[in-house]
mmCIF file as Biopython writes it, N, C-alpha, C and O atoms, coordinates in Angstrom:
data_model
#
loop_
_atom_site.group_PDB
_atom_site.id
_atom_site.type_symbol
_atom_site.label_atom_id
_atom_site.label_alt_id
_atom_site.label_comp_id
_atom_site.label_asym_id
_atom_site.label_entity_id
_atom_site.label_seq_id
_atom_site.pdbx_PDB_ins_code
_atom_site.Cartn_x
_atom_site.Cartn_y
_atom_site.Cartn_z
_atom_site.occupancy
_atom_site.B_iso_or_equiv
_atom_site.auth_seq_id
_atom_site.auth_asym_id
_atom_site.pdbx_PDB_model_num
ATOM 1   N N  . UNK A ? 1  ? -4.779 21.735 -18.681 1.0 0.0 1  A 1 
ATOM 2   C CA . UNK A ? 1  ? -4.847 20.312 -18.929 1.0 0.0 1  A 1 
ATOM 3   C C  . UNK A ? 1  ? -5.661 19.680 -17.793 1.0 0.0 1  A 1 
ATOM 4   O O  . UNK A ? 1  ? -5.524 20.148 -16.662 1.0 0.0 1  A 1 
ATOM 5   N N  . UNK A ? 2  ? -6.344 18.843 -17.964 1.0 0.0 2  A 1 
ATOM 6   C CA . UNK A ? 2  ? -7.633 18.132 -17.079 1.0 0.0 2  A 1 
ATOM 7   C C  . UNK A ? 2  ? -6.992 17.358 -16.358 1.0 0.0 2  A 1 
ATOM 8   O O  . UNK A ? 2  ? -6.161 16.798 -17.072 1.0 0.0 2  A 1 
ATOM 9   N N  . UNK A ? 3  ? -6.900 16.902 -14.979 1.0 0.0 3  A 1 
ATOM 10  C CA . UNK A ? 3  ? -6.432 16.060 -14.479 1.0 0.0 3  A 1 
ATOM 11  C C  . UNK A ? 3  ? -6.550 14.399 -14.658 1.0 0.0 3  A 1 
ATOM 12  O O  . UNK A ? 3  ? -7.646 13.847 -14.755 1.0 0.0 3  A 1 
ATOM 13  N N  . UNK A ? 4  ? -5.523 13.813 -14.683 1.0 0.0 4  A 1 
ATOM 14  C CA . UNK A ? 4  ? -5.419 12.257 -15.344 1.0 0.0 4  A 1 
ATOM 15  C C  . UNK A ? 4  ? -6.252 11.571 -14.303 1.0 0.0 4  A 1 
ATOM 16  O O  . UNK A ? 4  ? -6.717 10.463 -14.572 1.0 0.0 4  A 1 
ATOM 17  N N  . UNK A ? 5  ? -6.503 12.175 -13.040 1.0 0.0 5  A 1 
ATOM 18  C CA . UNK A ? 5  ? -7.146 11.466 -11.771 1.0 0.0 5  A 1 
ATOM 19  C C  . UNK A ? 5  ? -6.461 10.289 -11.963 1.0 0.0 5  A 1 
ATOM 20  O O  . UNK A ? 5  ? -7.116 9.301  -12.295 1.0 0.0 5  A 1 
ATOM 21  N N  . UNK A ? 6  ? -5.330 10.205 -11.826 1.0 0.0 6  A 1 
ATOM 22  C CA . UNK A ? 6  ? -4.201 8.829  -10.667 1.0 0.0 6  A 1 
ATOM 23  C C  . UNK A ? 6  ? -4.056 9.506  -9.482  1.0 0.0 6  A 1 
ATOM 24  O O  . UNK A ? 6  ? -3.230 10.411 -9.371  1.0 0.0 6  A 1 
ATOM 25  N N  . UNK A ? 7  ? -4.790 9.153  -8.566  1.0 0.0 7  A 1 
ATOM 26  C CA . UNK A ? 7  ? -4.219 8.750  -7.265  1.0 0.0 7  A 1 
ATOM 27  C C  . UNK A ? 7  ? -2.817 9.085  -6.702  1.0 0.0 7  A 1 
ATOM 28  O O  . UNK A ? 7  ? -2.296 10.003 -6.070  1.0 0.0 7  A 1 
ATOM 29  N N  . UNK A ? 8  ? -2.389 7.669  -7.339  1.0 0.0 8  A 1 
ATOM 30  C CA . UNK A ? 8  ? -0.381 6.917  -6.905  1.0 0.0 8  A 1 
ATOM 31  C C  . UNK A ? 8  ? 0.015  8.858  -7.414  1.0 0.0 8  A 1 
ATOM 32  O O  . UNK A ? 8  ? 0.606  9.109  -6.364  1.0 0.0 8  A 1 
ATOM 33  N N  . UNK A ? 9  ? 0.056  9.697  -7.903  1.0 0.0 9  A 1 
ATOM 34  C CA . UNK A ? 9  ? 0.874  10.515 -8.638  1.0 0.0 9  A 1 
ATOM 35  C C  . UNK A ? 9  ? 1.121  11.639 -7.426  1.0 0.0 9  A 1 
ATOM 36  O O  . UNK A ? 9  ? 1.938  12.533 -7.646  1.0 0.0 9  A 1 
ATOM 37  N N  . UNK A ? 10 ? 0.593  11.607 -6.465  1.0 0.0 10 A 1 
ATOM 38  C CA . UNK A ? 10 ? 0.349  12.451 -5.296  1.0 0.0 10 A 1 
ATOM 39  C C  . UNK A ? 10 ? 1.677  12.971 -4.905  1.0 0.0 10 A 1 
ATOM 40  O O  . UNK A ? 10 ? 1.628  14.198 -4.813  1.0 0.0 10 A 1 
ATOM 41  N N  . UNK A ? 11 ? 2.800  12.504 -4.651  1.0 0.0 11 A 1 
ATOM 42  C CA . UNK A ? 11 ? 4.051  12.324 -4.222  1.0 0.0 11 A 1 
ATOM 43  C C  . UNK A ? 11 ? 5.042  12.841 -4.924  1.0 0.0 11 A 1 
ATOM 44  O O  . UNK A ? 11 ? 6.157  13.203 -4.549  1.0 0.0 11 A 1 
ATOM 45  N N  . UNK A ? 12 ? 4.284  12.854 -6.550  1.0 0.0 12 A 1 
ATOM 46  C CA . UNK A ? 12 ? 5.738  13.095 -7.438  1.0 0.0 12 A 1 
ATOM 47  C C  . UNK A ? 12 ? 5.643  15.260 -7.528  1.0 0.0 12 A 1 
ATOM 48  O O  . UNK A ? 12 ? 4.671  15.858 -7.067  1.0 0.0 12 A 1 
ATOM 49  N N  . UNK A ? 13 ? 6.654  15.881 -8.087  1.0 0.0 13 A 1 
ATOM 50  C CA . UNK A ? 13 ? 6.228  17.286 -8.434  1.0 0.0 13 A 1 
ATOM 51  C C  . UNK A ? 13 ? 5.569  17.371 -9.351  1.0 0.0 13 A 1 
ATOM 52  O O  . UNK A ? 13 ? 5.219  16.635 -10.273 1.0 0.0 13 A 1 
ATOM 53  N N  . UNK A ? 14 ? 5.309  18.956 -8.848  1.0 0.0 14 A 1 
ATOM 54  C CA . UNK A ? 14 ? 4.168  19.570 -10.170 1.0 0.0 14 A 1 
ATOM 55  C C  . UNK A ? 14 ? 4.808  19.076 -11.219 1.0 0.0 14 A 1 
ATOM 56  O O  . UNK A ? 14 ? 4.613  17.916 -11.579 1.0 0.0 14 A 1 
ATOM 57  N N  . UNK A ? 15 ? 5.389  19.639 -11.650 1.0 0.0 15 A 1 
ATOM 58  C CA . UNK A ? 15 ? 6.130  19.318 -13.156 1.0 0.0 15 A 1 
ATOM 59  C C  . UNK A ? 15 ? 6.086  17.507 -13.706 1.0 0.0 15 A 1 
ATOM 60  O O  . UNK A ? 15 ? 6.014  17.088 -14.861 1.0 0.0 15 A 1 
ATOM 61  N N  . UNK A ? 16 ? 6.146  16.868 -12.660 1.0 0.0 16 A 1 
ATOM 62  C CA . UNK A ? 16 ? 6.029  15.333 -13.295 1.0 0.0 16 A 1 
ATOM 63  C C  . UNK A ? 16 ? 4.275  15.108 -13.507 1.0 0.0 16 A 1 
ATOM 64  O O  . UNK A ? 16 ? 3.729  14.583 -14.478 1.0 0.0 16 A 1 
ATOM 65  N N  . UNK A ? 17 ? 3.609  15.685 -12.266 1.0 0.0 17 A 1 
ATOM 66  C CA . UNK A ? 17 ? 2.111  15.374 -12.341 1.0 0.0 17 A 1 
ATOM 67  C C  . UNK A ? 17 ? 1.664  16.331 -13.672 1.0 0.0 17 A 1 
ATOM 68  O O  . UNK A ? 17 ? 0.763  15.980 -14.433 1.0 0.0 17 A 1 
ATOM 69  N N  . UNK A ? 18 ? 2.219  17.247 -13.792 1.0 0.0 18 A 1 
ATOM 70  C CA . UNK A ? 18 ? 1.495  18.050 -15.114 1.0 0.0 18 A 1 
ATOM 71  C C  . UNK A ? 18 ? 2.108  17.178 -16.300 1.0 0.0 18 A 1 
ATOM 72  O O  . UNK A ? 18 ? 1.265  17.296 -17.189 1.0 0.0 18 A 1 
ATOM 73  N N  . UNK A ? 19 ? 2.999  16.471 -16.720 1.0 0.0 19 A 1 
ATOM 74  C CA . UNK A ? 19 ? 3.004  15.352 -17.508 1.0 0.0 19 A 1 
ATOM 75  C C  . UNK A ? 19 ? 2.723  14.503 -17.871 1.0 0.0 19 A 1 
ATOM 76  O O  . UNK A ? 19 ? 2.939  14.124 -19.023 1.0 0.0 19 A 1 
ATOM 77  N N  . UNK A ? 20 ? 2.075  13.835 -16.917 1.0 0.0 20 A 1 
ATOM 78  C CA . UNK A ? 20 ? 1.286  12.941 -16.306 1.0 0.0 20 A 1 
ATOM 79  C C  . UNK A ? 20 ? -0.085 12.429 -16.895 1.0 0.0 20 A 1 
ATOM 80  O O  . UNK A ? 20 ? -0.622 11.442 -17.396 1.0 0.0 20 A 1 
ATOM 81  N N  . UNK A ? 21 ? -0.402 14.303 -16.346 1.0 0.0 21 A 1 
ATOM 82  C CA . UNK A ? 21 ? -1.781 14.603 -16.941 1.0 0.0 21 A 1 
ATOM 83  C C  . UNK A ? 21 ? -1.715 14.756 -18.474 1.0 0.0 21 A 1 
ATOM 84  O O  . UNK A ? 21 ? -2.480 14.183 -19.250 1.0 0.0 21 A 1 
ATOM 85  N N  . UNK A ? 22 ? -1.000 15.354 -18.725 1.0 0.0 22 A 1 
ATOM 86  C CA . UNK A ? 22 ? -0.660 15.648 -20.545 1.0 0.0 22 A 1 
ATOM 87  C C  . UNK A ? 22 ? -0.858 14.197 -21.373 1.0 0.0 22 A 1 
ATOM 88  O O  . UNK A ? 22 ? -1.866 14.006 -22.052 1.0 0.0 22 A 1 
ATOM 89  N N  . UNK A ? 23 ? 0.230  13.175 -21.242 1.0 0.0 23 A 1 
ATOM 90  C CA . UNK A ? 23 ? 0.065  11.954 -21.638 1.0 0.0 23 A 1 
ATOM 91  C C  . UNK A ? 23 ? -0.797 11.502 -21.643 1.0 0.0 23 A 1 
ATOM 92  O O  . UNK A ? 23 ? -1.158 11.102 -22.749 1.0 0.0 23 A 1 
ATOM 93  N N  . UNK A ? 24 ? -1.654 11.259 -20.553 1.0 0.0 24 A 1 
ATOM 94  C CA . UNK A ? 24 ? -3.134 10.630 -20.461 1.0 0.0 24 A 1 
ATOM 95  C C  . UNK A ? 24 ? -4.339 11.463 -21.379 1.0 0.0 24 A 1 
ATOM 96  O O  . UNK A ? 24 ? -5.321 11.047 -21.993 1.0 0.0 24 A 1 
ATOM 97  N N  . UNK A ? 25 ? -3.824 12.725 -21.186 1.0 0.0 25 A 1 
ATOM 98  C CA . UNK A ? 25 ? -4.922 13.620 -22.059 1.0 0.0 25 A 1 
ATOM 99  C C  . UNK A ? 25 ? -4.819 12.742 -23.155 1.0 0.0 25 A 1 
ATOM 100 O O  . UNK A ? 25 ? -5.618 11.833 -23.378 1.0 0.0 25 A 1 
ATOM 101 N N  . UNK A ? 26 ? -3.971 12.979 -23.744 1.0 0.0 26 A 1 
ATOM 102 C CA . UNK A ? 26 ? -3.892 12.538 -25.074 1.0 0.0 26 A 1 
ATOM 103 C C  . UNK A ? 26 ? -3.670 11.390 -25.580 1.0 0.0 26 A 1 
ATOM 104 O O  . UNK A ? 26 ? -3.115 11.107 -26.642 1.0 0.0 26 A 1 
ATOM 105 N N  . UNK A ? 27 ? -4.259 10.521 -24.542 1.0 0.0 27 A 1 
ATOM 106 C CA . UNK A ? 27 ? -4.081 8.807  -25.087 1.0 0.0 27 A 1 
ATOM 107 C C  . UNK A ? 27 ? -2.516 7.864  -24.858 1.0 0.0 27 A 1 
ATOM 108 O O  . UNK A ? 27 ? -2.476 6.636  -24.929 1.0 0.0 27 A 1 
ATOM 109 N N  . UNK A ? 28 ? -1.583 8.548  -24.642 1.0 0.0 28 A 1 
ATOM 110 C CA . UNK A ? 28 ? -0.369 8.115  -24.919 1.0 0.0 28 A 1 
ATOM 111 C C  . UNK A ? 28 ? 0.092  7.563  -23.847 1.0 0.0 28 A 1 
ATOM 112 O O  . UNK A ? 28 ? 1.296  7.321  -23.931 1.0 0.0 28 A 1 
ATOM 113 N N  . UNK A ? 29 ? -0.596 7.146  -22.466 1.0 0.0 29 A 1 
ATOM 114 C CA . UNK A ? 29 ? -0.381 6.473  -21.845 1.0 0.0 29 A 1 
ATOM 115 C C  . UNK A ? 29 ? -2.078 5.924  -20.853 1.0 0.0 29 A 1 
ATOM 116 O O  . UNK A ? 29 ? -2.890 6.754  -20.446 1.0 0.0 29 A 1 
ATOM 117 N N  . UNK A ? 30 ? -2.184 4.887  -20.728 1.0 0.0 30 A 1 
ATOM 118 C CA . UNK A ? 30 ? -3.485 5.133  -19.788 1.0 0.0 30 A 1 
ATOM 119 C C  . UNK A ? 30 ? -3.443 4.208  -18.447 1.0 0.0 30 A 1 
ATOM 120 O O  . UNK A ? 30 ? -4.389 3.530  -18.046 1.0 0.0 30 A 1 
ATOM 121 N N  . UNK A ? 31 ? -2.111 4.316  -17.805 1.0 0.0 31 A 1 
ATOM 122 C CA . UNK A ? 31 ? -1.713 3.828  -16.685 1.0 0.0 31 A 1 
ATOM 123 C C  . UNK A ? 31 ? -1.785 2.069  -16.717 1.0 0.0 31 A 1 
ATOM 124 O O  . UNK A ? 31 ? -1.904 1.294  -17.665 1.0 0.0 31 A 1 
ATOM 125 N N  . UNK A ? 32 ? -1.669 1.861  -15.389 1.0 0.0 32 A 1 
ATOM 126 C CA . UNK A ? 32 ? -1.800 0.304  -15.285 1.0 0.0 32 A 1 
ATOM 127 C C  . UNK A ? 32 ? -2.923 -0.257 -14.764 1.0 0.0 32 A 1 
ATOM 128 O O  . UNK A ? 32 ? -3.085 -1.467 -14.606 1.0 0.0 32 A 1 
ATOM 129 N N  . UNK A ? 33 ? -3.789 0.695  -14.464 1.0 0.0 33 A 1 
ATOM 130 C CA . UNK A ? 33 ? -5.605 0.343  -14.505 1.0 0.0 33 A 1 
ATOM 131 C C  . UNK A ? 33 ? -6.242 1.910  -14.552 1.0 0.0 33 A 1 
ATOM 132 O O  . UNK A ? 33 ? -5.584 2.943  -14.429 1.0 0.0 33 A 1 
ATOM 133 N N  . UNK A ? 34 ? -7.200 1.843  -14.691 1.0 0.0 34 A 1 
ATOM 134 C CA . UNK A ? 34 ? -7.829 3.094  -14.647 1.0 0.0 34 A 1 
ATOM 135 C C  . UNK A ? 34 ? -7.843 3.887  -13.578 1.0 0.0 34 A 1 
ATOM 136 O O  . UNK A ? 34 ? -8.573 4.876  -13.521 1.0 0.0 34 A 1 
ATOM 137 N N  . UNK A ? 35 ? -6.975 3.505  -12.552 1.0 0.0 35 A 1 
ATOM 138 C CA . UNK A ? 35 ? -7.123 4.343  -11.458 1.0 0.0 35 A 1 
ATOM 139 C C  . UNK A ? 35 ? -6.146 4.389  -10.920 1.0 0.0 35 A 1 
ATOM 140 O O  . UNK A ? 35 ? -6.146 4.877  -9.790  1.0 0.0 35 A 1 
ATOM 141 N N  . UNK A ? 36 ? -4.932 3.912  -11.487 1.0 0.0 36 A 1 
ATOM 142 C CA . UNK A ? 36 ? -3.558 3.641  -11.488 1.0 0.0 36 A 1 
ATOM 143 C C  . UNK A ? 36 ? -2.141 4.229  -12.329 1.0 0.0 36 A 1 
ATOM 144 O O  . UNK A ? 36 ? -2.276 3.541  -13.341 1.0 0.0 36 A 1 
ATOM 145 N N  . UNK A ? 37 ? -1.362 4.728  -12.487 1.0 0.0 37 A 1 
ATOM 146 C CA . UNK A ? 37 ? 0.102  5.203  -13.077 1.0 0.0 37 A 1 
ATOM 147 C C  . UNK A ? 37 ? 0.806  3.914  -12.788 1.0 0.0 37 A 1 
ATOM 148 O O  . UNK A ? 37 ? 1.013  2.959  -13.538 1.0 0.0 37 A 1 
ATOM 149 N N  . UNK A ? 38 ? 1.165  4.122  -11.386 1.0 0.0 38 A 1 
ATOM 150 C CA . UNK A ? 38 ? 1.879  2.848  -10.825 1.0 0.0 38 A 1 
ATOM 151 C C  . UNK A ? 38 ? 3.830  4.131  -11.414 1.0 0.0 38 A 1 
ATOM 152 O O  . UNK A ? 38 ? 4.670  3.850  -12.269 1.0 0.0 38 A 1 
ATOM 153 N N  . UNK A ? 39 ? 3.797  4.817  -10.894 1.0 0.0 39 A 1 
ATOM 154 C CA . UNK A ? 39 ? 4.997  6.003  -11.489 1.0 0.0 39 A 1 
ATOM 155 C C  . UNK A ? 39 ? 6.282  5.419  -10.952 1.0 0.0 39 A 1 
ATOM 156 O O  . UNK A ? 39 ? 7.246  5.902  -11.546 1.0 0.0 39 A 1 
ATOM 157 N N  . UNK A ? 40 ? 6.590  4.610  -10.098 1.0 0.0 40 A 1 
ATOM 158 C CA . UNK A ? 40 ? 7.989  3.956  -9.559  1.0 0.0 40 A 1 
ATOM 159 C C  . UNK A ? 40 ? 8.268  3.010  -9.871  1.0 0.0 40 A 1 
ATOM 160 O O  . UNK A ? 40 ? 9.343  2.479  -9.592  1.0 0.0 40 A 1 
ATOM 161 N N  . UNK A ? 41 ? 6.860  2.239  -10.934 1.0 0.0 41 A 1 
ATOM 162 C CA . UNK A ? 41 ? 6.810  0.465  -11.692 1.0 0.0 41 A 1 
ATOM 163 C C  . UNK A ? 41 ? 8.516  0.535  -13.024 1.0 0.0 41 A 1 
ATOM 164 O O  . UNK A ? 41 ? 8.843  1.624  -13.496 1.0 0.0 41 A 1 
ATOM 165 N N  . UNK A ? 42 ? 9.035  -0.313 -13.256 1.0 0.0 42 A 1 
ATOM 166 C CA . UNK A ? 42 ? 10.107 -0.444 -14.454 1.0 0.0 42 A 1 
ATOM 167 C C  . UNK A ? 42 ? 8.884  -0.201 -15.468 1.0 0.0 42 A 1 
ATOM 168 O O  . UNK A ? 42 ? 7.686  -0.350 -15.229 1.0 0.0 42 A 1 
ATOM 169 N N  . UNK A ? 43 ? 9.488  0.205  -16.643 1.0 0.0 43 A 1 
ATOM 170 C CA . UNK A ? 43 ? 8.833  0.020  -17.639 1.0 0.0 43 A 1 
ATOM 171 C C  . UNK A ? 43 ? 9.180  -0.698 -19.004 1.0 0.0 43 A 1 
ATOM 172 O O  . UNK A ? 43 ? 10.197 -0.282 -19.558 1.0 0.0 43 A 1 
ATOM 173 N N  . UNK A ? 44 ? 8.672  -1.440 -19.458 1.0 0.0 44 A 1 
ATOM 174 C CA . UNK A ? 44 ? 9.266  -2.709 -20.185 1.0 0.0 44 A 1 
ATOM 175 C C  . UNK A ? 44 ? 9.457  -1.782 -21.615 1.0 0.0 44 A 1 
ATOM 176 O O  . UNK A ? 44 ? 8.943  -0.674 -21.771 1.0 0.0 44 A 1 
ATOM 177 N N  . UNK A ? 45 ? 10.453 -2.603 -22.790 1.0 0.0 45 A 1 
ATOM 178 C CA . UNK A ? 45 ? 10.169 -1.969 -23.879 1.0 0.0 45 A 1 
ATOM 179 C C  . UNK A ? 45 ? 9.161  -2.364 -24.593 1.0 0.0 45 A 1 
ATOM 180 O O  . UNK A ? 45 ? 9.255  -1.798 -25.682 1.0 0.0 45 A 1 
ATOM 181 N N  . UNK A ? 46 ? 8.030  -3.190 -24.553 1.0 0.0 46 A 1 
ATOM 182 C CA . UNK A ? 46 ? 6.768  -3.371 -24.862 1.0 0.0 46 A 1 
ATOM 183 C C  . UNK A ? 46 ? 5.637  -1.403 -25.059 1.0 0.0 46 A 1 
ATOM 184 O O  . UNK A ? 46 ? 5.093  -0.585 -25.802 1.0 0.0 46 A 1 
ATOM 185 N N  . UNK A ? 47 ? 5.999  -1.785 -23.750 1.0 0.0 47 A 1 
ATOM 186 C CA . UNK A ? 47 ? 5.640  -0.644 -23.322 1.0 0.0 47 A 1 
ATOM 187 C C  . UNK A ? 47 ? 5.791  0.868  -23.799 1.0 0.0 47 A 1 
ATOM 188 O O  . UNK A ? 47 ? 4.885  1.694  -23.906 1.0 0.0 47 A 1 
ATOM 189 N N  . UNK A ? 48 ? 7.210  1.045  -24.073 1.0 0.0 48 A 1 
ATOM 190 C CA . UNK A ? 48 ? 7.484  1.987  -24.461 1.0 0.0 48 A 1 
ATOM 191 C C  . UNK A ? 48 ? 7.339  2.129  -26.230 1.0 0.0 48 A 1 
ATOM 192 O O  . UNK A ? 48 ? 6.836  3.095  -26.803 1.0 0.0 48 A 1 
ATOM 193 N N  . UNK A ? 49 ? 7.833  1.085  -26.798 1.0 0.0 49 A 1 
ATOM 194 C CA . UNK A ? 49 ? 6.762  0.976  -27.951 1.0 0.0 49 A 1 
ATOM 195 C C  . UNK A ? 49 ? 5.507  1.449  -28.622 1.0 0.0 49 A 1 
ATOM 196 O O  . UNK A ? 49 ? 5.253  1.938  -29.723 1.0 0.0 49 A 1 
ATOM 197 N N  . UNK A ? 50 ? 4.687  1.064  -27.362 1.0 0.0 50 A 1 
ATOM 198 C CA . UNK A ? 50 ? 2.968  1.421  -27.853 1.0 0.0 50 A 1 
ATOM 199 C C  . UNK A ? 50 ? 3.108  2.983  -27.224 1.0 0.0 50 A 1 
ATOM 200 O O  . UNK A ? 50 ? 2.253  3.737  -27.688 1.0 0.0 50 A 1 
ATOM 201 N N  . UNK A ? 51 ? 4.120  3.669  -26.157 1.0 0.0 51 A 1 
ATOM 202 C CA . UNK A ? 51 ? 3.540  5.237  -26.307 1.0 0.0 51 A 1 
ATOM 203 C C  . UNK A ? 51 ? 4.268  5.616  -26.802 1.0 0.0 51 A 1 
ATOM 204 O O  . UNK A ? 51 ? 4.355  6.798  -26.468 1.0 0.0 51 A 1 
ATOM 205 N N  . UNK A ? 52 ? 5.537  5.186  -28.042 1.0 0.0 52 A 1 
ATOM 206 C CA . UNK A ? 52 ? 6.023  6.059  -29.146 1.0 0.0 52 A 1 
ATOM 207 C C  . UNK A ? 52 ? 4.991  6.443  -30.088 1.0 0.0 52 A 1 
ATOM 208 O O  . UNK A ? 52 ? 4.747  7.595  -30.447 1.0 0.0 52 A 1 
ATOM 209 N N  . UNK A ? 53 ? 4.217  5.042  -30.577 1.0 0.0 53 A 1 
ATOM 210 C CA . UNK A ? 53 ? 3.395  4.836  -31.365 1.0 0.0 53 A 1 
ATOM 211 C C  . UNK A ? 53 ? 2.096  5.785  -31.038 1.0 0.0 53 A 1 
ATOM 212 O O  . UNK A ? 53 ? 1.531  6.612  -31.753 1.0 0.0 53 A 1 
ATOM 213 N N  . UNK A ? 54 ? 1.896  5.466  -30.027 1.0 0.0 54 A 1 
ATOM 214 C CA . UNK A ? 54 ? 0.631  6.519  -29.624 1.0 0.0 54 A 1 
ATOM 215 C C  . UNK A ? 54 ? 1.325  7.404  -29.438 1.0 0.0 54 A 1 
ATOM 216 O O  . UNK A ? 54 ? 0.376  8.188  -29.412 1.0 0.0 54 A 1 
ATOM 217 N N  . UNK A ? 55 ? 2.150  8.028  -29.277 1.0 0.0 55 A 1 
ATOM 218 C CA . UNK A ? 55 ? 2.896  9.546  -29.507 1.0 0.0 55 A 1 
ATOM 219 C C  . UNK A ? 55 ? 2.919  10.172 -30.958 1.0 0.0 55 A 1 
ATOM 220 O O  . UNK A ? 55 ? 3.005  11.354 -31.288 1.0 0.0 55 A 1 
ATOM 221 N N  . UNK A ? 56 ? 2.851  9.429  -31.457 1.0 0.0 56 A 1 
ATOM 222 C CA . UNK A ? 56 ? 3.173  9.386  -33.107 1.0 0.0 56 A 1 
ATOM 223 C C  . UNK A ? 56 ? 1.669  9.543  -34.023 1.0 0.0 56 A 1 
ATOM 224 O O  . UNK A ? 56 ? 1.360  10.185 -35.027 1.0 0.0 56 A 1 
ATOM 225 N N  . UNK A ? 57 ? 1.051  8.747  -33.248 1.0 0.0 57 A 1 
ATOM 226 C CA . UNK A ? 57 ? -0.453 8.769  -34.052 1.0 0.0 57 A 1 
ATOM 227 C C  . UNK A ? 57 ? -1.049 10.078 -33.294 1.0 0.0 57 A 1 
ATOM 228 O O  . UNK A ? 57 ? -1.624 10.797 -34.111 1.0 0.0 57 A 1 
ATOM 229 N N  . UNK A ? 58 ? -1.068 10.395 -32.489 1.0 0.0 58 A 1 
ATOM 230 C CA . UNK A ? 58 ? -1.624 11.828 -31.576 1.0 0.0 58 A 1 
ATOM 231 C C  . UNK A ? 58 ? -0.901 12.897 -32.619 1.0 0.0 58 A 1 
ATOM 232 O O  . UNK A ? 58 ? -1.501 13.960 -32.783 1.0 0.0 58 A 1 
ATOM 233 N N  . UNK A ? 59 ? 0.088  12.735 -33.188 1.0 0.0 59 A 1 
ATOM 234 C CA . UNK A ? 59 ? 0.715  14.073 -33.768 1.0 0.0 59 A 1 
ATOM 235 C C  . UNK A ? 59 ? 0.355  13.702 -35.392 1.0 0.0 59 A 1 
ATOM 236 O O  . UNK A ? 59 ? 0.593  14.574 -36.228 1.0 0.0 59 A 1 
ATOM 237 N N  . UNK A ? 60 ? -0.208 12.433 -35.822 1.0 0.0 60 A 1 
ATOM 238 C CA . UNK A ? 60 ? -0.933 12.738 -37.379 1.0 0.0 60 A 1 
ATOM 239 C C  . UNK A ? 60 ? -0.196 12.107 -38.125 1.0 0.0 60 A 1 
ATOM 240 O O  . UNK A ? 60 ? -0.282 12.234 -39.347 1.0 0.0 60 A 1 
ATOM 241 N N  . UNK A ? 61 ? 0.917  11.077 -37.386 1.0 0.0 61 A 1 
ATOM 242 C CA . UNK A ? 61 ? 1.798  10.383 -38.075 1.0 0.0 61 A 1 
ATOM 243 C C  . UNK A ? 61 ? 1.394  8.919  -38.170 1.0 0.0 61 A 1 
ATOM 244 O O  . UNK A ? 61 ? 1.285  8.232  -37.154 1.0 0.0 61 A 1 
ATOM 245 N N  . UNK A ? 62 ? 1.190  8.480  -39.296 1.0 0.0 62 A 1 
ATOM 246 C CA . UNK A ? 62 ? 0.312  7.066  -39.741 1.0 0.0 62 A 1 
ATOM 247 C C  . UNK A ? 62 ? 1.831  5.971  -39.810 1.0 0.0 62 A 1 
ATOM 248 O O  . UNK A ? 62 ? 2.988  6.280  -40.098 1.0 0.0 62 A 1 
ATOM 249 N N  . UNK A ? 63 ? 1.215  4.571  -39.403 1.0 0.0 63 A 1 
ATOM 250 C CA . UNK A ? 63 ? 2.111  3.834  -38.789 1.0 0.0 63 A 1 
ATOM 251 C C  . UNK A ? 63 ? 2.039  3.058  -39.534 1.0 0.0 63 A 1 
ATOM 252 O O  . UNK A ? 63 ? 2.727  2.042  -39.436 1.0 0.0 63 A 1 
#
């Protein structure tokens, strides 16, 4: 998996940064700027919303 290149992600483990990277691969999250995660921010349910949805459309499931 290609690296998401965030920065902020430096700190967390492999296992969270290889997630990290996964999500972003695939659209389902694209941080809080392009050069940003922001990984210790709350996350609103707005939020979590649009990467069910983009979780959902990545796997072929129409909304």
């Amino acid at each position: 998996m290609p690296s998401s290149g965030f920065p902020d992600t430096e700190d967390l483990s492999d296992e969270s940064v290889r997630a990290i990277d996964c999500v972003a691969h695939y659209g389902i999250t694209t941080g809080t700027s392009p050069t940003t995660y922001s990984p210790h921010d709350h996350l609103t349910r707005a939020q979590m919303a649009r990467f069910l949805i983009r979780t959902a459309s990545a796997l072929g499931v129409e909304s």
